[in-house]
RODO-2510 file (C-alpha; in nm, 4 decimals, decimal comma):
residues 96
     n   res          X          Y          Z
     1     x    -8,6933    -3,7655    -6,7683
     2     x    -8,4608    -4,0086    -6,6040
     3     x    -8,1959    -3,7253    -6,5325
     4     x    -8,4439    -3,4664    -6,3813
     5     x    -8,5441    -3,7715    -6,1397
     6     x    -8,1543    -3,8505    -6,0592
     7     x    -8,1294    -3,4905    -5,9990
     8     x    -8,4196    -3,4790    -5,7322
     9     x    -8,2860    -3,8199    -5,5877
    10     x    -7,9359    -3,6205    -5,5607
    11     x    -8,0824    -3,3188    -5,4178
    12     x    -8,3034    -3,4760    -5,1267
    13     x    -7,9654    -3,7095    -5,0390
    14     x    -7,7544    -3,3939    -5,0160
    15     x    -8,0039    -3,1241    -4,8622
    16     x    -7,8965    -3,0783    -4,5085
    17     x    -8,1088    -3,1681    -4,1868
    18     x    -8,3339    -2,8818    -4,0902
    19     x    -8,5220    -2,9960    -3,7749
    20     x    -8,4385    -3,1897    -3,4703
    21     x    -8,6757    -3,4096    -3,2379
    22     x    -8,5179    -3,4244    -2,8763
    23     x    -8,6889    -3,6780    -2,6509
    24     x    -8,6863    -3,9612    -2,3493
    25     x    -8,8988    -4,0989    -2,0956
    26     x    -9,1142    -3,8570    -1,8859
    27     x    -8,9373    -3,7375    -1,5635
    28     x    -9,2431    -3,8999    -1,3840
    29     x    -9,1350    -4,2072    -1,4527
    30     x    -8,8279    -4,3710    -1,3464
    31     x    -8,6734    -4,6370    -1,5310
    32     x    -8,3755    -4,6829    -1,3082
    33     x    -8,2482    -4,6557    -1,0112
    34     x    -7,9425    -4,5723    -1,0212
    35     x    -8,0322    -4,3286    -1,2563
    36     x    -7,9710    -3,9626    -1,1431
    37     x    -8,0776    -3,7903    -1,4426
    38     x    -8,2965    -3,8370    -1,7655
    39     x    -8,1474    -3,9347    -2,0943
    40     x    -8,2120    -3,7870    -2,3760
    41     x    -8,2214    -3,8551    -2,7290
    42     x    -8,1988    -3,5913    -3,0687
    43     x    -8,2940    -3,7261    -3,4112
    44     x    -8,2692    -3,4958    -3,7187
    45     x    -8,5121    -3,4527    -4,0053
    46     x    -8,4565    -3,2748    -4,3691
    47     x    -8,8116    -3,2123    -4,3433
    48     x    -9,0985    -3,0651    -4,0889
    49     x    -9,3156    -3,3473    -4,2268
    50     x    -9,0779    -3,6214    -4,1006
    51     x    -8,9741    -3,4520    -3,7422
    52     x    -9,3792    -3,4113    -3,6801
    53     x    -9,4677    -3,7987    -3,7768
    54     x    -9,1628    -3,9010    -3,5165
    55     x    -9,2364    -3,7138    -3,2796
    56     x    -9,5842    -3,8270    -3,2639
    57     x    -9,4941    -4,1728    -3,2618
    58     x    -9,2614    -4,0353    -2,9184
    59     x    -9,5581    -3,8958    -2,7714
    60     x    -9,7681    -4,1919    -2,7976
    61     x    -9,5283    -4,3776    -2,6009
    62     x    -9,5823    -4,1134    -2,3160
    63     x    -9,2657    -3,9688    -2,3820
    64     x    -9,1565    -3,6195    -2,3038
    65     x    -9,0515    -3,4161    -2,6719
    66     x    -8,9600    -3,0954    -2,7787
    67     x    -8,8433    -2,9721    -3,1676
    68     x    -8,6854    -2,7284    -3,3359
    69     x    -8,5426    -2,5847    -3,6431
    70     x    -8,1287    -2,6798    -3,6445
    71     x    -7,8406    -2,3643    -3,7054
    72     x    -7,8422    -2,1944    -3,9336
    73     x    -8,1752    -2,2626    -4,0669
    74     x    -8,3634    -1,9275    -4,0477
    75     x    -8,6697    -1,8492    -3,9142
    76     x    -8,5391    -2,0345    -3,6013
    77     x    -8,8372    -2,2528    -3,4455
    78     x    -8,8104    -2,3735    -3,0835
    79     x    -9,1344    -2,6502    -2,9968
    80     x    -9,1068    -2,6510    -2,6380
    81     x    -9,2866    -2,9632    -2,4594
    82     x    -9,6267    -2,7760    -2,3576
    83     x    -9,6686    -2,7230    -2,7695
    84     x    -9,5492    -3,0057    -2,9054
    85     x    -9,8861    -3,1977    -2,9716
    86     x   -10,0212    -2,8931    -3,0944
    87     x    -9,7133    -2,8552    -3,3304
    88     x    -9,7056    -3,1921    -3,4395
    89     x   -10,1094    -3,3055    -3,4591
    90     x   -10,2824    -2,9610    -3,5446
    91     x   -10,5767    -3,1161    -3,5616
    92     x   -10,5157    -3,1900    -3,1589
    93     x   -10,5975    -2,8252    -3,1260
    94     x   -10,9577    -2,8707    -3,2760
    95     x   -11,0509    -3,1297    -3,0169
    96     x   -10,8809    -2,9248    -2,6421
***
């Protein structure tokens, strides 16, 4: 039993990244200014799950986000900003 568990452990470690949360602040708001564009950040997720959770904790900040799925992952997914609380909280879609 102990090897099949090492095995998963070693197989989560070594599966590759599959989605990508880019974010950073809301072009509304400026944080600087000198600033003369906005920054963004990318994070990368093995898992759907773990891009939606992050991405939600983004959004509560007020945060602009979009997702996707990362090359060569097929099907390719592209979350665009108008989607992404509907991507990442379905149950948003229940309440609009």
């Amino acid at each position: 039993m102990k090897l099949l568990c090492a095995i998963g452990v070693m197989q989560i470690m070594t599966q590759p990244d599959t989605w990508y949360v880019s974010f950073g602040p809301d072009k509304a708001v400026k944080t600087d200014d000198r600033a003369t564009s906005a920054v963004r950040s990318t994070r990368t997720f093995k898992s759907e799950v773990d891009a939606k959770l992050f991405a939600m904790q983004i959004l509560a900040k007020g945060w602009s986000v979009s997702a996707g799925t990362l090359n060569p992952h097929q099907p390719k997914q592209v979350v665009g900003s108008s989607q992404i609380e509907r991507w990442a909280d379905p149950a948003s879609a229940a309440r609009l």
